[in-house]
C-alpha positions as CSV (number, residue, x, y, z in Angstrom):
1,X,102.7,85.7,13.3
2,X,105.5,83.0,12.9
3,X,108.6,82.1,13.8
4,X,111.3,80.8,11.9
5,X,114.8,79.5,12.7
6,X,116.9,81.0,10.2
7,X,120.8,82.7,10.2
8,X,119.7,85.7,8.4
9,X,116.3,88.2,7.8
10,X,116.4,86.5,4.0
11,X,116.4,83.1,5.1
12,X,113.5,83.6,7.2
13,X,111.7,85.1,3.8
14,X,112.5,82.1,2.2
15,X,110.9,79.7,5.1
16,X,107.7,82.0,5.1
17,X,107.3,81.6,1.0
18,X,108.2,78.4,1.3
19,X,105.0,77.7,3.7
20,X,103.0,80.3,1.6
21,X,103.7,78.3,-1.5
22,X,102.5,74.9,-0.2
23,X,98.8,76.5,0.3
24,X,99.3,78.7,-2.4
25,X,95.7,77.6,-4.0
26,X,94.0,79.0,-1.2
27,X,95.8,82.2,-0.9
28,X,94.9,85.1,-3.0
29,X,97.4,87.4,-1.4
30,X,100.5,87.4,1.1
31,X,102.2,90.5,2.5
32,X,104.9,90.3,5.1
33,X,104.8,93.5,7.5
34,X,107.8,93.0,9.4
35,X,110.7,90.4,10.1
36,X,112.9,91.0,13.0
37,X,115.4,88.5,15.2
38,X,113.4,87.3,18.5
39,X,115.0,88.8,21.1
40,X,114.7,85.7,23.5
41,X,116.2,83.3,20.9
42,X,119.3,83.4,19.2
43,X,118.6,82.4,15.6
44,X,114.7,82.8,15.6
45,X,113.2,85.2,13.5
46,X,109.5,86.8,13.8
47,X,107.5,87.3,10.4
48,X,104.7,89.4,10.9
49,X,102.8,88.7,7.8
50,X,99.1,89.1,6.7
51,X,97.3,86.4,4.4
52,X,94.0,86.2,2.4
53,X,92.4,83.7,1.5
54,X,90.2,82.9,-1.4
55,X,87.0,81.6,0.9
56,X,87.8,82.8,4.2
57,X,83.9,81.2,5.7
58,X,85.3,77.9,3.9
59,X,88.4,77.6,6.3
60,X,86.5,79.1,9.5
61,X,84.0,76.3,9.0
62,X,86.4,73.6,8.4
63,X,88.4,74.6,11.9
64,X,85.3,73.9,13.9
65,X,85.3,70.6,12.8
């Protein structure tokens, strides 16, 4: 999950590429399941998104470092 500040559902696609893109040689697939406004914040979106990564152990190990 992640939240974006964005004025419209499109901008918050944009944000979540955007961050998909800059550790785009680590993922081998992106799909976004659902964007919706945050009902506690005006101007906050929710991207429900899954992403795969090429070595999933690789990145498990390195976050128990």
């Amino acid at each position: 999950m992640m939240f974006a500040y964005s004025e419209n559902q499109d901008g918050a696609t944009t944000i979540f590429k955007g961050v998909v893109d800059a550790i785009k040689t680590t993922v081998k697939k992106e799909e976004i399941c659902k964007i919706e406004p945050y009902w506690k914040i005006k101007g906050i979106y929710v991207i429900e998104a899954s992403v795969y990564f090429e070595n999933e152990m690789k990145y498990k190990l390195l976050a128990l470092d």
